[in-house]
Structure formats: structure tokens, C-alpha cells
C-alpha positions as CSV (number, residue, x, y, z in Angstrom):
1,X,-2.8,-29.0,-26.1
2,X,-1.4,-27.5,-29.4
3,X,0.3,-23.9,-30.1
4,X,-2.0,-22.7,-32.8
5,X,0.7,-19.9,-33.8
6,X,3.5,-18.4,-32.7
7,X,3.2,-15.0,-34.2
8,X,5.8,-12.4,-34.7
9,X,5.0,-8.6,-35.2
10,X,7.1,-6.4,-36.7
11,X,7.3,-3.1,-38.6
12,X,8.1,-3.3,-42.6
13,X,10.2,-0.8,-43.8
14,X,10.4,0.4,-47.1
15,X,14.5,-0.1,-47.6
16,X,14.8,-4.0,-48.7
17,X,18.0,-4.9,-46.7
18,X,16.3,-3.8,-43.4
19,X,13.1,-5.1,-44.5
20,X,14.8,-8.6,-45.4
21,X,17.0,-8.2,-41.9
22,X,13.6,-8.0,-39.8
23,X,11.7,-10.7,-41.3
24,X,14.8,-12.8,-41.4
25,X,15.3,-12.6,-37.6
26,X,11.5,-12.8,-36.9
27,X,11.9,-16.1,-38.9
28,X,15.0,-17.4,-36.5
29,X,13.3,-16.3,-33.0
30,X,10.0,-18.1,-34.6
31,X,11.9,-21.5,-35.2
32,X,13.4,-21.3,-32.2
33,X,10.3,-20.2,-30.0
34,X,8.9,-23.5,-31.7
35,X,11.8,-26.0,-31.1
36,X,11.1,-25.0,-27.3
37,X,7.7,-25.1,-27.2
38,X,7.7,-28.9,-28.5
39,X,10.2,-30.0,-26.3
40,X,8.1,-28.7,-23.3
41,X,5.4,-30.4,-24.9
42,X,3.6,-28.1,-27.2
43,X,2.9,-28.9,-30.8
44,X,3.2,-25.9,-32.8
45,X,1.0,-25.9,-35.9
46,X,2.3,-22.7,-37.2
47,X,4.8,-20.0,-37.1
48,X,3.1,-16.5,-38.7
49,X,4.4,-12.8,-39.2
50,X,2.2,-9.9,-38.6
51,X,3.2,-6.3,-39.9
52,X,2.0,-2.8,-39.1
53,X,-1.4,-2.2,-40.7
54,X,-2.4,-2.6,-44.6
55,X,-3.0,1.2,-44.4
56,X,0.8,2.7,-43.2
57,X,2.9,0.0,-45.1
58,X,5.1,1.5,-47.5
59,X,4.2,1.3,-51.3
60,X,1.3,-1.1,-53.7
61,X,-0.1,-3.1,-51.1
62,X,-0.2,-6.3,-54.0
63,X,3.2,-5.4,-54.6
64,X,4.1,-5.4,-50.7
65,X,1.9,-8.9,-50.0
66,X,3.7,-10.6,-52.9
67,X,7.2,-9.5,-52.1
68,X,6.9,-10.0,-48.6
69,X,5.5,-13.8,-49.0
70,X,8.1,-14.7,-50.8
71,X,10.7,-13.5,-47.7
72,X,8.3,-14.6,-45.4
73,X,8.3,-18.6,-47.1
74,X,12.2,-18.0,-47.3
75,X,12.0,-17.5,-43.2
76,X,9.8,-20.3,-42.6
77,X,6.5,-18.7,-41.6
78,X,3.4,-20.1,-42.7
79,X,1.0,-16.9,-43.0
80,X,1.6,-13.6,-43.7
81,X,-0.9,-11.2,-42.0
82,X,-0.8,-7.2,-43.8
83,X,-3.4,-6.0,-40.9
84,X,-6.3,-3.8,-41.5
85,X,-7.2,-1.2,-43.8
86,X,-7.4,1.5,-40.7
87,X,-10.9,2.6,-41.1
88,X,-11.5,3.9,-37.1
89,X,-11.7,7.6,-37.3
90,X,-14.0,9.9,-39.1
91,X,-11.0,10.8,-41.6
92,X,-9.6,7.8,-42.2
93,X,-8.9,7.0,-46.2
94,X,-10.5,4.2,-47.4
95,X,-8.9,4.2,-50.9
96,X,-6.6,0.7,-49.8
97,X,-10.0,-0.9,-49.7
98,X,-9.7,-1.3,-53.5
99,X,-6.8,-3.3,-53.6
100,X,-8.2,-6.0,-50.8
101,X,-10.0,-8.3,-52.8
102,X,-7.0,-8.8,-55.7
103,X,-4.8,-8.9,-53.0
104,X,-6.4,-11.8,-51.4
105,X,-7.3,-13.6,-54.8
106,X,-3.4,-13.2,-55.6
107,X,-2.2,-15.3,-52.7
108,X,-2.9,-18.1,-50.8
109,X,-1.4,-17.5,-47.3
110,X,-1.8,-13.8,-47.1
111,X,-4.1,-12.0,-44.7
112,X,-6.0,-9.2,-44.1
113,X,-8.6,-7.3,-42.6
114,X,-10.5,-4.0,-42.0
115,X,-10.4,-2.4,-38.6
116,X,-14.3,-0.3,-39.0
117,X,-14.6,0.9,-35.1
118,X,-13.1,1.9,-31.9
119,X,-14.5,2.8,-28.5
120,X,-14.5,6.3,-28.0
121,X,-14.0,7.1,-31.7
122,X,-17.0,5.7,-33.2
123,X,-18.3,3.6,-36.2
124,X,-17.8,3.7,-39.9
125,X,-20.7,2.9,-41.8
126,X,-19.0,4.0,-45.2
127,X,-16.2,1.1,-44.6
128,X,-18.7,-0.8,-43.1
129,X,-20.5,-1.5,-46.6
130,X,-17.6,-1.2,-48.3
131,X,-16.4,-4.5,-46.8
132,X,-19.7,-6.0,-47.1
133,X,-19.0,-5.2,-51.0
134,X,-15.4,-7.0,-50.4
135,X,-16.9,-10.2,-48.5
136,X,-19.1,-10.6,-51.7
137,X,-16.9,-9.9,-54.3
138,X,-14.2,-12.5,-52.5
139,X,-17.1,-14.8,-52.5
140,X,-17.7,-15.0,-56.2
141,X,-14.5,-14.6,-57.3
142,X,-12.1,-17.4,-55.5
143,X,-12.8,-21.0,-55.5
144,X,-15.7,-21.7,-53.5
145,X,-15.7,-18.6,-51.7
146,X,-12.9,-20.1,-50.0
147,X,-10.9,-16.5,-50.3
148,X,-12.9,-15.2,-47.1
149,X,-11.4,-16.9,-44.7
150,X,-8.4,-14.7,-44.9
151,X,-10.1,-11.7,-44.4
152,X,-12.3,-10.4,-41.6
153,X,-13.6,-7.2,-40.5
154,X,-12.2,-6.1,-36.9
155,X,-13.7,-3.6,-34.2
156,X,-12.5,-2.8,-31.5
157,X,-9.1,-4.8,-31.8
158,X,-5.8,-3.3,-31.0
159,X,-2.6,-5.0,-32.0
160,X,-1.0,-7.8,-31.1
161,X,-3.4,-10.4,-31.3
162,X,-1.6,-13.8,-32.6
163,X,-5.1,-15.0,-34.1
164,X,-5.2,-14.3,-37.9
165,X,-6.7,-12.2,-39.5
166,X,-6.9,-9.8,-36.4
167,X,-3.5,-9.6,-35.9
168,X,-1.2,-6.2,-36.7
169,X,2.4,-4.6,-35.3
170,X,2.4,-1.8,-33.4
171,X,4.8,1.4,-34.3
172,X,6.8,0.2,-31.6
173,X,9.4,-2.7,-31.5
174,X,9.0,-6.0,-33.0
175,X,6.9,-8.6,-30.2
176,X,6.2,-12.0,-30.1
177,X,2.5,-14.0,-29.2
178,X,1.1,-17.3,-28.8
179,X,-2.1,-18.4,-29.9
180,X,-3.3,-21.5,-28.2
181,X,-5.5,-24.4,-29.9
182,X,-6.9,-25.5,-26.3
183,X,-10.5,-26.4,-26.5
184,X,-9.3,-29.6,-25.6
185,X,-8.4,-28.7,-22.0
186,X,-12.4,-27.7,-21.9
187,X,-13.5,-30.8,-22.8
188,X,-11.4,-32.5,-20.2
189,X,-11.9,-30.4,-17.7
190,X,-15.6,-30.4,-18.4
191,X,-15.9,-34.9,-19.1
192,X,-14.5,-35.3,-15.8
193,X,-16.2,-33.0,-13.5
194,X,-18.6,-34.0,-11.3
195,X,-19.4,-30.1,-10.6
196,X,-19.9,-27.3,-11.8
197,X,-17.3,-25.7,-9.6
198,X,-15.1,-28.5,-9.9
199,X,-15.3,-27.9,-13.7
200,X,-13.9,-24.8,-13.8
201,X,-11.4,-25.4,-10.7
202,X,-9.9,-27.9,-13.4
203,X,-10.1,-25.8,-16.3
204,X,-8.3,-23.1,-14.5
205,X,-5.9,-25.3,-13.3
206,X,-5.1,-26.9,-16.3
207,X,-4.9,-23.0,-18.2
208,X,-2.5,-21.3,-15.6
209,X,-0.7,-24.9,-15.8
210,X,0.0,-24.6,-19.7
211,X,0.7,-21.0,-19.6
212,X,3.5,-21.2,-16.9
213,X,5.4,-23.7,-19.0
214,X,5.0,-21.7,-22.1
215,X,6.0,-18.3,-20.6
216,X,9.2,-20.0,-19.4
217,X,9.9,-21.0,-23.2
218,X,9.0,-17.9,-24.7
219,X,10.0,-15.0,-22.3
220,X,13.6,-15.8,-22.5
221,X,13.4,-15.7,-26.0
222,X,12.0,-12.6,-26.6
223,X,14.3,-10.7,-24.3
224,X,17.3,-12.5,-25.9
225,X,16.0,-11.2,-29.8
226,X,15.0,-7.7,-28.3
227,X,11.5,-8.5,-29.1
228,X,8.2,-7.9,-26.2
229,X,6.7,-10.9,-25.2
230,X,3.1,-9.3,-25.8
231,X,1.5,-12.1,-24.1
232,X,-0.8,-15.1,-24.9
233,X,-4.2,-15.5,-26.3
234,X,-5.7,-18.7,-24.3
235,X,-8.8,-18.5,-26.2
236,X,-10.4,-21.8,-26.3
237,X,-10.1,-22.0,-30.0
238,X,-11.0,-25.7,-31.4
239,X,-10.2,-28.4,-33.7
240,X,-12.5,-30.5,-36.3
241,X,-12.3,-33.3,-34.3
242,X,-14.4,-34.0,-31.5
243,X,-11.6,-34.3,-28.3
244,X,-11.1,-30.7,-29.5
245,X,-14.2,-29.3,-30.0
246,X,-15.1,-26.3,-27.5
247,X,-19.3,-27.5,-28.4
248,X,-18.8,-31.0,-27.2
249,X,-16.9,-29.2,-24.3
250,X,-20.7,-27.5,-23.8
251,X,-22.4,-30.5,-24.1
252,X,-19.9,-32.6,-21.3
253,X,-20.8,-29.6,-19.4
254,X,-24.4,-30.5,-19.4
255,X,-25.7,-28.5,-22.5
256,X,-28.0,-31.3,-24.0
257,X,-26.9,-30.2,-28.0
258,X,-24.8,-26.6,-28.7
259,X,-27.9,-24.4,-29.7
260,X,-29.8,-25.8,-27.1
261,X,-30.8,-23.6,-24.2
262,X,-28.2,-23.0,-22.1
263,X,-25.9,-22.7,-24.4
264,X,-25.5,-19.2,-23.8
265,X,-24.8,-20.1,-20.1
266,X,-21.9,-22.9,-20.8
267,X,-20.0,-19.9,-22.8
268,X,-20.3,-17.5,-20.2
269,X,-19.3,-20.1,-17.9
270,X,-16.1,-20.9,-20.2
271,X,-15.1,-17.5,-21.0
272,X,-15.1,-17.3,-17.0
273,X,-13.0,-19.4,-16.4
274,X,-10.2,-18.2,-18.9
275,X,-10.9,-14.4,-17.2
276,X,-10.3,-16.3,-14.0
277,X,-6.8,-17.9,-14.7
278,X,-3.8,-16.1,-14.2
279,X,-1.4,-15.7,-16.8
280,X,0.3,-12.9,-19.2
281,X,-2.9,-12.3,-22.2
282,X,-3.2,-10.6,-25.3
283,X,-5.6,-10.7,-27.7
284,X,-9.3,-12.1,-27.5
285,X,-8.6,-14.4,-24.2
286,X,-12.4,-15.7,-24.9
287,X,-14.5,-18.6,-26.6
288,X,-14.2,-18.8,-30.5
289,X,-17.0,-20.3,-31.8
290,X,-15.9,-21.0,-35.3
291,X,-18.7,-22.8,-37.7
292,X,-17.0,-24.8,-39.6
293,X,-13.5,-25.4,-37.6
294,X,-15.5,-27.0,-34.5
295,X,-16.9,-30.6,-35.5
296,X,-19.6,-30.7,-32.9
297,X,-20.5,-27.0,-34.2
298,X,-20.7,-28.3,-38.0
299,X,-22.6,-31.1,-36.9
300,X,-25.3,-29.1,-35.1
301,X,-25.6,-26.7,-38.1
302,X,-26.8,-29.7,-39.6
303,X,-29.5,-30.4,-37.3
304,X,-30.6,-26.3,-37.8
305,X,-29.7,-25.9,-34.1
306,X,-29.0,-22.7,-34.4
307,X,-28.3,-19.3,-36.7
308,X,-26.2,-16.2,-37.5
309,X,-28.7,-14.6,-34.3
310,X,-27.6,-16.9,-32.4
311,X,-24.0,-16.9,-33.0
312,X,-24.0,-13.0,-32.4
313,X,-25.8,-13.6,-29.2
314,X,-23.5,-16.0,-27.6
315,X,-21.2,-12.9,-28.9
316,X,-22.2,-11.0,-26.0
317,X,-20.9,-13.5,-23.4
318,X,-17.5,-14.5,-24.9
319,X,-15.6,-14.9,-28.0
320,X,-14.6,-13.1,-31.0
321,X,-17.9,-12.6,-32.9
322,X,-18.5,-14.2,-36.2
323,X,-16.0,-17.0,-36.9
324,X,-16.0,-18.5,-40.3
325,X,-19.8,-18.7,-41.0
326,X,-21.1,-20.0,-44.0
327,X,-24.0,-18.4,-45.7
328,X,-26.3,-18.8,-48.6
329,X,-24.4,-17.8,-52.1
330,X,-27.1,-14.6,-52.8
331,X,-27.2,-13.6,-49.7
332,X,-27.2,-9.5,-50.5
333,X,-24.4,-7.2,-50.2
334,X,-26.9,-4.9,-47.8
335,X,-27.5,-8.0,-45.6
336,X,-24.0,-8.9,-45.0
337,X,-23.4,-4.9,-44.0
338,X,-26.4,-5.3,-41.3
339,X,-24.4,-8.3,-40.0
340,X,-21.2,-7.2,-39.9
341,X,-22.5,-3.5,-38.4
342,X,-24.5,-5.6,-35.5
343,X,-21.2,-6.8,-34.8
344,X,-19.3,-3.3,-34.6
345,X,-22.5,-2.3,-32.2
346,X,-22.0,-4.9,-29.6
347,X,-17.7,-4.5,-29.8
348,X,-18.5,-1.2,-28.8
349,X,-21.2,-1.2,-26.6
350,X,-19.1,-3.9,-24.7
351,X,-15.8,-2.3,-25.2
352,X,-14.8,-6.1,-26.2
353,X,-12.7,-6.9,-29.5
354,X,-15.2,-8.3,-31.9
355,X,-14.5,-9.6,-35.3
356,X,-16.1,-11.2,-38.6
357,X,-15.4,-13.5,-40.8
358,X,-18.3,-14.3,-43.0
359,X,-17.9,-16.8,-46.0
360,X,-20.7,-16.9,-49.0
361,X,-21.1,-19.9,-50.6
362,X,-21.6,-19.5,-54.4
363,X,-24.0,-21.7,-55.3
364,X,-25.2,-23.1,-52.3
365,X,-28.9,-22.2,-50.4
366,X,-29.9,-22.2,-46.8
367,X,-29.6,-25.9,-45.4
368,X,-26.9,-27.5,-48.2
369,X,-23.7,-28.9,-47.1
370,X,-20.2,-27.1,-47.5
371,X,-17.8,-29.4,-49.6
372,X,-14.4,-27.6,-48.7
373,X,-11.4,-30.1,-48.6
374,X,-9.4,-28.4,-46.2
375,X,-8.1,-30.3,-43.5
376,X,-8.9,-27.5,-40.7
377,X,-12.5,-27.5,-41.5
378,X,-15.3,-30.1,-40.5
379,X,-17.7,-29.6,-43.0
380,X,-21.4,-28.6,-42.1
381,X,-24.5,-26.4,-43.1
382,X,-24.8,-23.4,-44.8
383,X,-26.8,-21.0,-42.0
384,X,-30.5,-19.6,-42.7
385,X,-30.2,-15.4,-43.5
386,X,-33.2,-13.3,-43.5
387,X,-33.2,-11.5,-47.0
388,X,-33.3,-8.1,-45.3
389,X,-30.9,-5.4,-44.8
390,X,-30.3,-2.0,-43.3
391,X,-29.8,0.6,-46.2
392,X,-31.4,3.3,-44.6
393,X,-29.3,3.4,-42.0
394,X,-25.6,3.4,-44.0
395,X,-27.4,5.9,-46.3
396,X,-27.8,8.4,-43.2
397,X,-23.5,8.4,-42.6
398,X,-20.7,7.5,-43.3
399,X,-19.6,7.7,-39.8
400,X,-20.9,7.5,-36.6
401,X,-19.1,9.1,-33.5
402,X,-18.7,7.1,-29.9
403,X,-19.6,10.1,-27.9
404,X,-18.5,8.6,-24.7
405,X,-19.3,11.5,-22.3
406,X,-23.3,10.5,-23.3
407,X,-23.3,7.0,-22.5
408,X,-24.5,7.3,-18.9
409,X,-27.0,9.7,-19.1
């Protein structure tokens, strides 16, 4: 099993000798954290640094991203996430919006995202299309569209989630997260079973197992640097191959092809078992069911096994919403705001952090192949969308409040 990321959160400050003290240190307790983690056992893929949210750092938020990746590469980390434009309350300003989609054509290892709704404050449909407007404009304006997969529209997240782009600091001291690249342990757990019970006995042995050993690296660690240990997000997040693929962990599990019925069983049953194992979380803690990073997944696109519906539903039961979906090049701008508004609906009608991260293809139709050289992608098929939207509804409001004290009667 791999260590997708350690991730370090911290808040940037607008003096450069603090700013270059924090991101320095971040960078030595990330080396470190890693050094350990591979001598227990772990492969580390990356090390990341997450600041306070796009909307309360300090000055141009293109001058910020490119200063900051340039100390960031100097301290070692990999990514660079800038956290959301904060667009959870009814008065929330959505004039950083503008800068998003130069920000992510600029850089190349810079995230971020747009945090649109919150239990108990509500939903807002004005940022809502405005990102929809983002996701398009991305799309036809970096190389194959490619731009999107660094930014993703949130609800219902809080901070501290190590998986990029969801992840943001807190106001208060810096922490420390891992983010765990362990479908692997599902497909194990799930080959070898000769149960159902026995399955997840396994899973959540294997789980607690792997957590232990990297708690006893990392807590340490963080109390040495001064930092929170905020925990670990054990999603069951996959790899193109198929050893690491959380679909062929559905289909050991008796699913005859992901899509299939019973699908939506085999995640619920997954998810399960991570609620079930005990260990310190953060995060999503679920299923991530991303297209095009999941080999059996890309392969089953191709067989037209199953659609953006589908993915949404399986939403309900487990993961992190819409991972990295590839869609027709024309889909409309009013489609992709029904889409990414279904999936505010169900993060707060679950009270589950839900995000999306939806990828137009320029050029390509319902059906074609992807052609991305990337080597953290398996390529597949682009998904089948409806050519309808939802105007009426985002021309009604801007916002939408959660009245909580309703939702019973």
C-alpha cells in the first residue's frame, strides 16, 4: 500500500520572511514524515502544502500561486493547493472567481477549488454557475482540457483533507495529513475471501493494520514540529493498474462488471468497512471512484457500463462525488451547473463532503477515447451527457438557505 500524500496545512502570511519560515519548515517535517513512512514500508508518492483558503490569502491570488510555487519547489513539495474561493454563505464575495481560470492556466502544480455549500448555511447557485463557467473556460483553454483536473468544486468540506483539490488550512496552527493510495488492500481482501463477512473482516484488518504503523511514524512528528496530526484519509483511492483498482476490487467481490447491478451494493459494502476500522480520519474516509485514474473503471467506460447518473448515484453510498469525469467537448455551460448543483444537493441532504471534478474534452463526443499521456491516468471513454440543463432554477437565486429547523417536518 502507497502514501498518496503527505500534506501539510499551514497559514500564509503576508510578511515574506515568516511566509518563507513556514513553508520552509512544512517542507523539512514533510521530508521527514516521508523518510519514515518508507522505512515502515510506505511508499510516498507525494509530499503537498495546503494553505488557508484562495479567498483570505493575502494579496493577487496569481501573484500569491506563482510566488508561493516557487518556495514550495525550493521545499520539496510536489503540489501547491490555494483552497477554495469561500462561496458558503449568502454574503460571501465571489470576485476571486475571476482570477481561477488564469491562475490554473499559469501553473502546472497549483490547485484550487470552490467551496459552493455548507449544511446549515445553504447553497449558492450564483457560484454554482459561475464555476460551471470556470470548468468550461479551463476546458478550452489548456491543453486538452487537461487544466480541470486541478480544480474542483467542494460542498460540504471542511479543512484538512490531504486529497487535492479539497484540501485547505484552518486559522489555527499549521497540521499534518495522510492520504492513502489503498484500493489495493480492497482487492486483496476481497480476491481472497471466501465470504462476504470474511471480506470485510480482512479489509478491516488489513485498514486498522496500516494505520497503526503510520500513526506511530507521523504522530511523533507532528508533536515534535508543533504541528496537529489532523488524521488520515483511508479512502480507498486507486491506481491505473489493475492490483490497484477499487472496480476490480467490486468485481473480486462478486460484481460481475463495475456498472453492473450491484454495484451500488459492493460500494456501500466498501465504504462500510472503512467506517468500521478504527483509526484517527480526516477528510472523505470513503470510496473514490475516479474515471479515468481506476483502470477497471476506464475500461468499463468503454463498454458504456455506466454514466454521470450513475456515478452520482453510487455518490449516495460512499465516496467523494464526481472524480475526474470526462465529458463531451460542447457539453453546455448550463449542463455542467445542473451537475455540479446535483452534487451540492446530495452533500447536503447527506451532510457528507461531496466534491467535483469534471473535465471537458475539447474536441471529443460521447463514446471517443481520452488520449491524455499522463502516467496517473488509464485512459477510457468520454461519458454520454443529456444536452439539458437547469436555467430556471439558478435564474430564481443566487442563494439558497439550509433552513435546518424545517428539515423534519
Amino acid at each position: 500500500m502507497n502514501v498518496r500524500s503527505v500534506t501539510c496545512f499551514a497559514s500564509i502570511g503576508e510578511e515574506p520572511p515568516s511566509r518563507t519560515w513556514a513553508i520552509r519548515e512544512a517542507g523539512q517535517l514533510a521530508d521527514e514524515a516521508r523518510d519514515g513512512l518508507e522505512s515502515a514500508g510506505f511508499p510516498v508518492q507525494s509530499t503537498r502544502l495546503a494553505t488557508q483558503p484562495l479567498s483570505l490569502l493575502p494579496g493577487d491570488p496569481l501573484d500569491q500561486a506563482q510566488e508561493l510555487w516557487s518556495q514550495c519547489g525550493e521545499s520539496g513539495f510536489g503540489y501547491l493547493s490555494l483552497g477554495p474561493v469561500l462561496a458558503d454563505c449568502a454574503d460571501a464575495s465571489l470576485s476571486r472567481l475571476d482570477r481561477v481560470a488564469e491562475l490554473i492556466r499559469a501553473t502546472d502544480s497549483v490547485f484550487a477549488g470552490v467551496l459552493v455549500a455548507r449544511k446549515g448555511q445553504g447553497i449558492h447557485l450564483a457560484a454554482i454557475r459561475r464555476t460551471a463557467q470556470i470548468v468550461s473556460e479551463i476546458a478550452h483553454t489548456t491543453a486538452l482540457g487537461f487544466g480541470n483536473l486541478r480544480l474542483a468544486m467542494l460542498a460540504n468540506v471542511g479543512p484538512h483533507s490531504p486529497f487535492f483539490p479539497a484540501a485547505y488550512h484552518d486559522d489555527g496552527p499549521p497540521a499534518v495529513a495522510l492520504a492513502t493510495e489503498s484500493a489495493g488492500l480492497a482487492v486483496e481482501a476481497c480476491s481472497s475471501a471466501g465470504s462476504l463477512s470474511q471480506a470485510r473482516h480482512r479489509l478491516v484488518t488489513a485498514i486498522e493494520s496500516a494505520a497503526r504503523e503510520m500513526v506511530h511514524c507521523i504522530r511523533p512528528l507532528a508533536e515534535r514540529y508543533g504541528y496537529r496530526f489532523a488524521g488520515i484519509d483511508f479512502s480507498l483511492a486507486p491506481f491505473p493498474e489493475e492490483a490497484r483498482s477499487i472496480g476490480a476490487a467490486m468485481e473480486r467481490l462478486g460484481v460481475e462488471r463495475f456498472g453492473a447491478s450491484g454495484t451500488l451494493f459492493a460500494a456501500a459494502f466498501l465504504t462500510d468497512c472503512l467506517r468500521r476500522a478504527r483509526y484517527p480520519r480526516c477528510g472523505f474516509s470513503g470510496l473514490f471512484l475516479p474515471v479515468l485514474e481506476d483502470q477497471t473503471m476506464a475500461n468499463r467506460s468503454r463498454e458504456g457500463l455506466f454514466s454521470v447518473n450513475d456515478l452520482l448515484l453510487y455518490s449516495t453510498v460512499c465516496g467523494t462525488g464526481l472524480d475526474v469525469v470526462p465529458l463531451p467537448g460542447n457539453v453546455s455551460e448550463d449542463e455542467l451547473a445542473g451537475t455540479l448543483l446535483d452534487v451540492a444537493a446530495l452533500a447536503l441532504r447527506l451532510d457528507k463532503p461531496l466534491t467535483a471534478r469534471l473535465m471537458p474534452l475539447p474536441g471529443k463526443k460521447a463514446g471517443d477515447q481520452t488520449e491524455f499521456d499522463f502516467s496517473y491516468f488509464a485512459n477510457g471513454c468520454v461519458l454520454e451527457t443529456k444536452g439539458l440543463g437547469c436555467r430556471g432554477l439558478f435564474d430564481r437565486d443566487d442563494w439558497l438557505p439550509d433552513d435546518e429547523e424545517h428539515h423534519d417536518r
